[in-house]
N, C-alpha and C positions, 0 to 999 in steps of 0.2 A: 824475616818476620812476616807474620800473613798480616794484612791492612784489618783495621777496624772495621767491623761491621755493626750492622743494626739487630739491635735482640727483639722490639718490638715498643721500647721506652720511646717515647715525644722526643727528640730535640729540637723543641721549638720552647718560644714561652710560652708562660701561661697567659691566656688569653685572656686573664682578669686583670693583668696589667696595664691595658688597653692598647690604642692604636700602636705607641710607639714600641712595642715590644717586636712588632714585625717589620719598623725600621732599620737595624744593624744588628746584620749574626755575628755571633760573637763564635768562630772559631778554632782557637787558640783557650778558651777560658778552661783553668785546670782549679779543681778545689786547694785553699792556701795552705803550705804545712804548718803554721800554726795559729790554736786558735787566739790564744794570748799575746797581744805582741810587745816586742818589748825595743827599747833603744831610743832612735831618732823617732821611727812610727810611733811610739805610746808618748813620747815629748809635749810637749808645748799647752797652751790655754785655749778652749774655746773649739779649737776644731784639732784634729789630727796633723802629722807632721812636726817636726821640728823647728827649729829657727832656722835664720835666713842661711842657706848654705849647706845645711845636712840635708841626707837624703835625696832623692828624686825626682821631678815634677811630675805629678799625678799623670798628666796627660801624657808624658812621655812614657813612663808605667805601661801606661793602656796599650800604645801604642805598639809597645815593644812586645808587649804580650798577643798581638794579634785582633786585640777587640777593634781597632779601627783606626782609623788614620787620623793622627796628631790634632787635624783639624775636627773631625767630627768627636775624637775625645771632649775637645774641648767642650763642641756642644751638648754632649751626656752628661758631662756636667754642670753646664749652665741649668738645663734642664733636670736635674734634680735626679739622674738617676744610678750615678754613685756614691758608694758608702765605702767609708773605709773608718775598719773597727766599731763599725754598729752605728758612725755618723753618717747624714747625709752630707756631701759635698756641694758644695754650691760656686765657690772661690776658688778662681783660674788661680792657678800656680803656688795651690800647697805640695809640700815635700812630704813622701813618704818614702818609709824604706821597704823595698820590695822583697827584701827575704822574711819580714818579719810581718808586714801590714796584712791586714783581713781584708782585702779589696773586693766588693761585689758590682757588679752591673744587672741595673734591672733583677736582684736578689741572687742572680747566680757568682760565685767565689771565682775568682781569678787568679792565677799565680802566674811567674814569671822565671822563675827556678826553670833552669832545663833540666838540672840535674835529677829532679822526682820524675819516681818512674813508677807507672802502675800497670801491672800485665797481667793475661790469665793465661793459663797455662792448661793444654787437656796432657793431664801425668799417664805415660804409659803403664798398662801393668809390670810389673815388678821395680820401677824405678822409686828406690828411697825419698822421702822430702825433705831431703837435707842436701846442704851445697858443699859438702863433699862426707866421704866416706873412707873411714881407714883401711879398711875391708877393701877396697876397692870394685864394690857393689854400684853398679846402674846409678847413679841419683841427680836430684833436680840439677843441681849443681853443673852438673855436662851440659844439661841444656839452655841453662843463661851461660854461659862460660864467657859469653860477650862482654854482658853486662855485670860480670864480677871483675873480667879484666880492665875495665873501665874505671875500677874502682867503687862502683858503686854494693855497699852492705846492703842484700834482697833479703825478707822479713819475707815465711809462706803465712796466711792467712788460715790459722789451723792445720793441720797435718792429714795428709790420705794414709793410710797402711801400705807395705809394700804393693801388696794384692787389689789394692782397691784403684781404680780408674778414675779419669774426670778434671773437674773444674777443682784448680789451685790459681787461688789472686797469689800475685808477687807484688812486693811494693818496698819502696824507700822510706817511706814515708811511716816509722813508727807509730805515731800516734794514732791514725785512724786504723793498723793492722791490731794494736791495741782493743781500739775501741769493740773493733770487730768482734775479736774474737769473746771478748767480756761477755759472761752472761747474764748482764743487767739488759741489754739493747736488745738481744732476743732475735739474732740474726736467722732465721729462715734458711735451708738448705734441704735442698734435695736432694734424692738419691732413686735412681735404675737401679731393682737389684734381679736378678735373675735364680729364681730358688729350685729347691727339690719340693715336689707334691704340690699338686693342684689346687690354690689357694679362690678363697671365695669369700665373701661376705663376714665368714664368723673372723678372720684375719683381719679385716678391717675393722671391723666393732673390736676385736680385742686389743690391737695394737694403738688406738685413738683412746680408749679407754684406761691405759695404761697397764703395764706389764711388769711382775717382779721380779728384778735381776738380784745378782750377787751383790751388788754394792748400791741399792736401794731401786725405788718403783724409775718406771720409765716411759714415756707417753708421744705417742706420733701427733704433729698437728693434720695432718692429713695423709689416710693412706691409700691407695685405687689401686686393686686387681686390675691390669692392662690386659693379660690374655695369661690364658691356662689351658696347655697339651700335654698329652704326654707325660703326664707323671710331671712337669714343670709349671713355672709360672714365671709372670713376670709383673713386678709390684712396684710402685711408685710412692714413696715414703717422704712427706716433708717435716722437717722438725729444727728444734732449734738448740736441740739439746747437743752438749761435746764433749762430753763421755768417750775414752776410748772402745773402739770398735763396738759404738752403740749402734748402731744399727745391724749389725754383724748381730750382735748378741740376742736384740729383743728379735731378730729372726728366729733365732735359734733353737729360742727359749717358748716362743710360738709353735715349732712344731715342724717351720719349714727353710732347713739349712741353706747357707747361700750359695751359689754356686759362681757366681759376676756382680758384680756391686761396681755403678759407675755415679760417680757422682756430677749432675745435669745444670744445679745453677746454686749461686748464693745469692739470695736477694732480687735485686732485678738481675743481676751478670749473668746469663745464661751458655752452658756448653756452646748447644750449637753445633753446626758444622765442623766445627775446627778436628783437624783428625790427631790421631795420639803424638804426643810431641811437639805440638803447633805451637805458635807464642805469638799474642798479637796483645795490643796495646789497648788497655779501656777507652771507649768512649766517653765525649762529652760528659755525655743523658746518665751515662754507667755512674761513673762517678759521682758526680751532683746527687743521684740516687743513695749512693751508700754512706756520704760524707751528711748526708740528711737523716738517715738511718738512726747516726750515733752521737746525733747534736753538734756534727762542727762546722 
């Protein structure tokens, strides 16, 4: 699996949390799979945690999850800068339960589950997005074949077409592949598309201004001519709409067929580097970004 890199997102804090934010990185902190929680964590009066016995000790949480050493948990929390379930903690040795509790340090989400997995994937051409195929066709599926043998059920974050390239998040983690994909949150996605006929200006004011397909109007939030030879072009299309083969279409229907269509980032996740078939694990800064995206 290729190692995480950096897309161009901060991982650092934000610097209006003041000095202690560039006190202890937090490493390990993964956004929590849920945002409700329910059991021993939603328990008890007054603060989070259950009664004497259920659950976890906070600091022991922290510690297990990577934010810091047992000792210095402790003082993240003396110092007021754990939350779990929307509370501030303050009180050495409340219990929570760590599959269910909303745990944040300095406002970023922490989890402790090894078992969530969040990956992006550049989908070769012709590889289906699906994790398997009866047909016995190319698809996603061959290439987590790891991570399904593991047992773990991978959710794609919307669908590529067979023909289409690029950025596919994989994730365990339903709820925020959910959230994603909903068209209330208005997720951002790009797309490289490489067309027929030399495209200019009037293609950008048409495609931003919105275009009439077969199953209603359709609108780019940004589109840039990158360069145009030769009877080609090559067009940069952001949008947020997920429509099948919408952007395929209001190509089409513009005047300039597609001939490659790679899709470059969703959100802050950016392609990148990675070459077709690559799998590498989100980031920190990734993460925290899209879990913020969708309110969780």
């Amino acid at each position: 699996m290729t190692p995480a890199r950096r897309d161009g997102t901060p991982e650092r804090h934000d610097g209006s949390r003041g000095a202690h934010a560039a006190d202890t990185f937090i490493p390990g902190a993964k956004p929590a799979r849920h945002q409700h929680p329910r059991g021993a964590a939603a328990r008890g009066s007054g603060e989070p945690g259950g009664a004497a016995g259920e659950g976890v000790r906070l600091q022991k949480v922290l510690a297990a999850a990577g934010v810091a050493s047992r000792r210095m948990a402790e003082k993240l929390i003396a110092d007021g800068r754990v939350e779990v379930d929307g509370k501030t903690i303050t009180r050495q040795g409340v219990r929570v339960d760590p599959g269910t509790a909303v745990i944040r340090v300095d406002g970023n989400r922490v989890i402790v589950d090894e078992e969530m997995t969040y990956l992006a994937l550049n989908k070769p051409r012709g590889v289906h997005s699906t994790m398997s195929d009866d047909q016995g066709r190319p698809c996603v599926g061959d290439i987590v074949g790891e991570h399904l043998a593991a047992g773990r059920r991978l959710f794609h974050v919307g669908r590529l077409d067979a023909q289409t390239e690029g950025l596919l998040l994989l994730t365990n983690d339903g709820e925020l592949a959910n959230r994603l994909m909903h068209p209330r949150y208005e997720i951002a996605k790009t797309y490289l598309a490489t067309v027929l006929g030399e495209a200019g200006r009037d293609l950008e004011r048409t495609l931003t201004a919105g275009i009439e397909l077969d199953d209603g109007p359709a609108k780019a939030d940004l589109v840039q001519v990158v360069d145009a030879w030769q009877g080609r072009s090559i067009v940069r299309i952001e949008l947020h709409e997920g429509r099948k083969h919408i952007v395929r279409r209001m190509l089409k229907a513009a005047g300039y067929p597609v001939q490659r269509l790679v899709r470059t980032k969703i959100h802050t996740v950016q392609l990148g580097e990675q070459t077709p078939g690559a799998l590498r694990a989100l980031n920190r800064a990734e993460l925290a970004s899209l879990y913020k995206a969708v309110g969780l």
